[in-house]
N, C-alpha and C positions, 0 to 999 in steps of 0.2 A: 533830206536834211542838208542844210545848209555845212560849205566845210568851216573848219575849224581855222582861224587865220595864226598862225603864228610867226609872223615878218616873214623873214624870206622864203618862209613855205607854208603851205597849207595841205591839212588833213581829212583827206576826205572818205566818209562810207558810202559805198555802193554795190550796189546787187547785181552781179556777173555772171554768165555761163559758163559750167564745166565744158570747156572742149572735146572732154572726152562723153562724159556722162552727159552733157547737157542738163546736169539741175545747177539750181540758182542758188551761189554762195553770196552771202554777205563781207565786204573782204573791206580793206581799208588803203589809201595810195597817198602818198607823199606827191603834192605837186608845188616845185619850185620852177626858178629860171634854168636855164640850162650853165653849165662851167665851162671852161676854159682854163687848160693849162699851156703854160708856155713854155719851150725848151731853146736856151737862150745861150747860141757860143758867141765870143770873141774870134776875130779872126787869127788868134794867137795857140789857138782849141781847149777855151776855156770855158766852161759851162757856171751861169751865171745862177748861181743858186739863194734860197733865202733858208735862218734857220727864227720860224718862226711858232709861237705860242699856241698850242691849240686847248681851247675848253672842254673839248668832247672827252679828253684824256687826259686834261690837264699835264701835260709835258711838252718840250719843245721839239721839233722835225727840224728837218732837211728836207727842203723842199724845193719844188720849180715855183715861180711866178705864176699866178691864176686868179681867177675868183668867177663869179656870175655875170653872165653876161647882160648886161644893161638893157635897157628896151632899146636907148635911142643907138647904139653901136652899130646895129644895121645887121652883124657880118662876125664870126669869130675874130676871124683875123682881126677887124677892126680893135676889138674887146682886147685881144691876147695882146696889140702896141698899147690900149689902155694901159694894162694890169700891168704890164713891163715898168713900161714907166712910173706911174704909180709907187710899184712895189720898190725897185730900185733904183730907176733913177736914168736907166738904159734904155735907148731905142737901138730899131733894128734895119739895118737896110733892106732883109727883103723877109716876109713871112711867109711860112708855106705849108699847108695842109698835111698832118703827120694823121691825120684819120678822126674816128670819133668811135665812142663807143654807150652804151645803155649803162652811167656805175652798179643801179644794184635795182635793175627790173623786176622781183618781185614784191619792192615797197615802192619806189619812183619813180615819176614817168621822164626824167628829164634825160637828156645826154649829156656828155661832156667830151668837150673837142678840143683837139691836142695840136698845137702849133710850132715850127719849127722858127725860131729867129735868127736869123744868119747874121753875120759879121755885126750882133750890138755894138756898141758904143754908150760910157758914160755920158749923160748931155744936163745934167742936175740932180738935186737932191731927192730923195726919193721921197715921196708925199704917200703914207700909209693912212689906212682907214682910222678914225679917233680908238679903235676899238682893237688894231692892231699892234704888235708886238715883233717886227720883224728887224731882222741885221742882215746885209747882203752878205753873199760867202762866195770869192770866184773859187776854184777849184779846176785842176785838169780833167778834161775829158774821159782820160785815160782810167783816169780813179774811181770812176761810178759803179762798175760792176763789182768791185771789191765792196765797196761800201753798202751796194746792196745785198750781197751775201754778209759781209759781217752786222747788217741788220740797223746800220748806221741812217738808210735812206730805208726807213718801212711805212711810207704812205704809202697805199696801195696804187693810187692813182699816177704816182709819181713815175713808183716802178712799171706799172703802164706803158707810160710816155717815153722812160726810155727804152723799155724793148720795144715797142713801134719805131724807135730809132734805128735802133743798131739792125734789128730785122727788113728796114727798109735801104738801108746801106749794105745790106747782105754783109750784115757778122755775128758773131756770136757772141752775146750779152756775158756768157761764163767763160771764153776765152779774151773777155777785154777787146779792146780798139784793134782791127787788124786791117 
């Protein structure tokens, strides 16, 4: 059976092996493009954030910069200076690989990859998709592990990205910036 298109992703049924058992389930798989989120300081150690509208839950986030990675982008990185700009308005001097990961492997095949932006800069107005809803938010560095315990920053994805930070700078996301 042909999949199911619905824009940016498509629903497809297919008949699989049990790894264990080896009999054949009929299961179903989400296949979109892969994402990209971006984590975006100032060289002042300000984290360039958005708080923007989501449909899925109709409410507003706190959020990093991101979206799907485009065919012609080539390259996350590439995508992640896209969606920067784009979202707010910011480029970055240097982007660097903060990891990837499977979001939710037992419905999607895709990944999403996490980008570090070092010393952004404002360079124009931010150009959002017609369908978006976002406000940029700088905020200190300092303040993100608060705001994710008081439940201020609850994308999953988000929280993610910053502990692949803080874990990559060897700190600890519950004792803040050290």
């Amino acid at each position: 059976m042909p999949p199911e298109d619905h824009g940016i992703f498509k629903i497809t049924t297919k008949t699989v092996l049990s790894p264990r058992t080896g009999a054949a389930m009929r299961v179903k798989s989400i296949s979109m493009r892969d994402w990209v989120v971006v984590l975006p300081l100032t060289e002042e150690g300000e984290v360039v954030m958005v708080q923007q509208y989501r449909h899925g839950v109709e409410g507003v986030f706190l959020e990093l910069p991101g979206g799907l990675i485009d065919p012609g982008d080539g390259s996350p990185a590439v995508a992640a200076g896209r969606e920067l700009r784009e979202e707010t308005g910011f480029e970055a001097m240097e982007l660097v690989s903060l990891g990837s990961c499977f979001p939710v492997p037992a419905l999607m095949e895709n990944r999403c990859f996490f980008v570090l932006a070092r010393s952004v800069r404002p360079v124009c107005a931010p150009q959002p998709d017609p369908g978006e809803d976002i406000e940029v938010v700088r905020l200190a560095l300092a303040e993100v592990p608060h705001l994710i315990q008081t439940g201020q920053i609850s994308s999953g994805m988000i929280q993610l990205a910053f502990s692949m930070y803080f874990l990559q700078r060897g700190t600890d996301p519950r004792r803040g910036i050290v």
